[in-house]
C-alpha positions in Angstrom: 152.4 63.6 59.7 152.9 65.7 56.9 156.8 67.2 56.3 156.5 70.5 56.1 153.8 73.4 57.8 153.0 77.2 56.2 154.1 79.5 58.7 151.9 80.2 61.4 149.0 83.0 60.0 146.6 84.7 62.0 142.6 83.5 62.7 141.6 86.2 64.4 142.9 90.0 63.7 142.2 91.2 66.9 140.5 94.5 65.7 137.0 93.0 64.7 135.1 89.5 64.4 136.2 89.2 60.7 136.7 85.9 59.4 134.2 84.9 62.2 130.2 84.7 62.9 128.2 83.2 65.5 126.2 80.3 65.1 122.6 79.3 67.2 119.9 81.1 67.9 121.1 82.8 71.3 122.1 86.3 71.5 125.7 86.9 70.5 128.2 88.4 73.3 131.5 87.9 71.5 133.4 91.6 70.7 136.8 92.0 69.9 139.1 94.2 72.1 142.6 95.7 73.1 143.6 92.3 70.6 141.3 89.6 72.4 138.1 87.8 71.4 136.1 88.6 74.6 133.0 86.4 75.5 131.2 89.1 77.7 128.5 86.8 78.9 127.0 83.3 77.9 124.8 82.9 74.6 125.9 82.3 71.2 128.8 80.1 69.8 131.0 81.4 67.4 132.6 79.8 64.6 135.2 80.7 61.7 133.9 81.2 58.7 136.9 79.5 56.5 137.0 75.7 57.2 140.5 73.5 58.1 141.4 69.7 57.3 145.2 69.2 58.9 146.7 71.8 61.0 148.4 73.3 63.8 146.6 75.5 66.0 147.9 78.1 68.3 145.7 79.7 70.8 146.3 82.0 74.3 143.5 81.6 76.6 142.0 83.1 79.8 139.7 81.4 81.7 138.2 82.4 84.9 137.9 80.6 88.1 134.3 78.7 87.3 134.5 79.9 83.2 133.2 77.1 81.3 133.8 77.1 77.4 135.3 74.7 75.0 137.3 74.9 71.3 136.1 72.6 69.0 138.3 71.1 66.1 136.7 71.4 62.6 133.4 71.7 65.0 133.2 68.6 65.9 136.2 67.8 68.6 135.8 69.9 71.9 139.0 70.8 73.7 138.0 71.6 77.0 138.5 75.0 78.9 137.1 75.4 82.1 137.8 76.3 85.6 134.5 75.0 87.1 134.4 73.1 90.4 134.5 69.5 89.0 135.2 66.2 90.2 139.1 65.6 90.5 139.1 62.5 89.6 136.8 63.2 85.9 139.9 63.5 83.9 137.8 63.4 80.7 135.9 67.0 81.3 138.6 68.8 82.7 141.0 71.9 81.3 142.4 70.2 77.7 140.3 67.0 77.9 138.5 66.0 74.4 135.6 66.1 75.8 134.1 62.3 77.3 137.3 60.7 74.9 140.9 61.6 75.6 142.0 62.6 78.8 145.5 64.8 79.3 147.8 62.3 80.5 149.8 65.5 82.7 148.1 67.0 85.5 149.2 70.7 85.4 147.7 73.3 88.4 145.0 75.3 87.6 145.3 79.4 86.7 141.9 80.6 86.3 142.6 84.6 85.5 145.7 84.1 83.6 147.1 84.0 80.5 147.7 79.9 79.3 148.4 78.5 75.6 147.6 76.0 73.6 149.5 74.3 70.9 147.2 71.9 69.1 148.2 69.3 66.2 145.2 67.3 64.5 146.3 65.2 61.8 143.4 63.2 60.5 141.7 62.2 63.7 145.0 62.1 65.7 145.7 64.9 68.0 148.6 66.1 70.0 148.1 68.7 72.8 150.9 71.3 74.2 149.3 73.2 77.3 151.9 76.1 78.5 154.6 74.3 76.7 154.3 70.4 78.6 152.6 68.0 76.1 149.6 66.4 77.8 148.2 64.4 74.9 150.3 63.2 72.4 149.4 61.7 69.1 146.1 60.0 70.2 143.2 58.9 68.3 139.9 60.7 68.8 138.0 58.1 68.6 134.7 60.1 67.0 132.6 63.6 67.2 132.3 64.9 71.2 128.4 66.2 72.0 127.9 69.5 70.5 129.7 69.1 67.2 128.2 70.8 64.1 127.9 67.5 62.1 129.3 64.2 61.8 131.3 64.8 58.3 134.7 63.7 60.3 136.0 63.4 56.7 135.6 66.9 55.7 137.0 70.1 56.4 135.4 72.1 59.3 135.4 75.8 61.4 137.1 76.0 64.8 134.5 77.3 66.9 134.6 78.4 71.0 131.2 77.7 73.2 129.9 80.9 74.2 126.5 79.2 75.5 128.2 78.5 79.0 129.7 80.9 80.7 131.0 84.7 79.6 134.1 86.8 80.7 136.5 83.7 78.5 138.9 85.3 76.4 140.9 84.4 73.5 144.1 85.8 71.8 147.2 85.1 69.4 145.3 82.7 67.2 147.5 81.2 64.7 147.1 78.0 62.1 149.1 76.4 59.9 148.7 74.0 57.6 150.6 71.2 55.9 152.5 72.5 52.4 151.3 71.0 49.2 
């Protein structure tokens, strides 16, 4: 774990897609508005176009009740956000999973509609999670890339990027990184 982290420095500006672009041949539905990153209906994924090794990411969500999206971690590690109806007992697919890997080891309740957070550490490929302040995963290993991920490189830097080929209406806000000092 590295000693010290820049302070926190915002991803998204909440005025425009700067510093972002979306990736796949579907149509693109992101906008930004009133300070949130708005997926108004499914098509394209979007990604960031500066790339992160170690760092702590800080992220608001709202997902609605049956929203299906997912933030991926140097595009290649999908957190999971959703609200779909799922299986209760699929801990591995469910809100904060790593997709088919890590599972959150706290069951919090579900608030599709509101405003949740975030706070996620990857050092290397181990990971802590902090979903509205009650650490569900904490220091794990992800153990390779989830489906979906960009490429394999797990060595290199990579883009965060949110799945907008699911569902639309999931929103983003207050998206901060930081990264270890040198």
């Amino acid at each position: 774990m590295p000693k010290a982290w820049s302070d926190p420095e915002p991803i998204f500006n909440g005025k425009d897609l700067t510093g972002w672009e979306p990736i796949g041949n579907a149509v693109n539905h992101w906008v930004a508005k009133d300070g949130e990153l708005i997926n108004l209906e499914h098509g394209a994924n979007l990604k960031t176009t500066r790339k992160f090794d170690d760092f702590k990411l800080h992220i608001e969500y709202n997902c609605p009740k049956e929203g299906n999206s997912g933030i991926y971690l140097r595009g290649r590690y999908e957190v999971q956000v959703e609200y779909q109806e799922v299986d209760a007992n699929d801990k591995f697919h469910g809100m904060g999973a790593i997709y088919s890997f890590v599972a959150p080891s706290v069951d919090l309740p579900r608030k599709p509609g509101t405003w949740e957070s975030f706070d996620i550490t990857l050092v290397g490929r181990r990971l802590t999670i902090v979903r509205n302040g009650v650490k569900t995963i904490d220091n794990q290993e992800i153990p390779g890339i989830t489906g979906g991920a960009l490429d394999s490189q797990e060595g290199e830097p990579g883009p965060f990027y949110f799945q907008g080929d699911h569902t639309g209406d999931m929103r983003y806000r207050n998206i901060t990184i930081s990264v270890p000092k040198r």
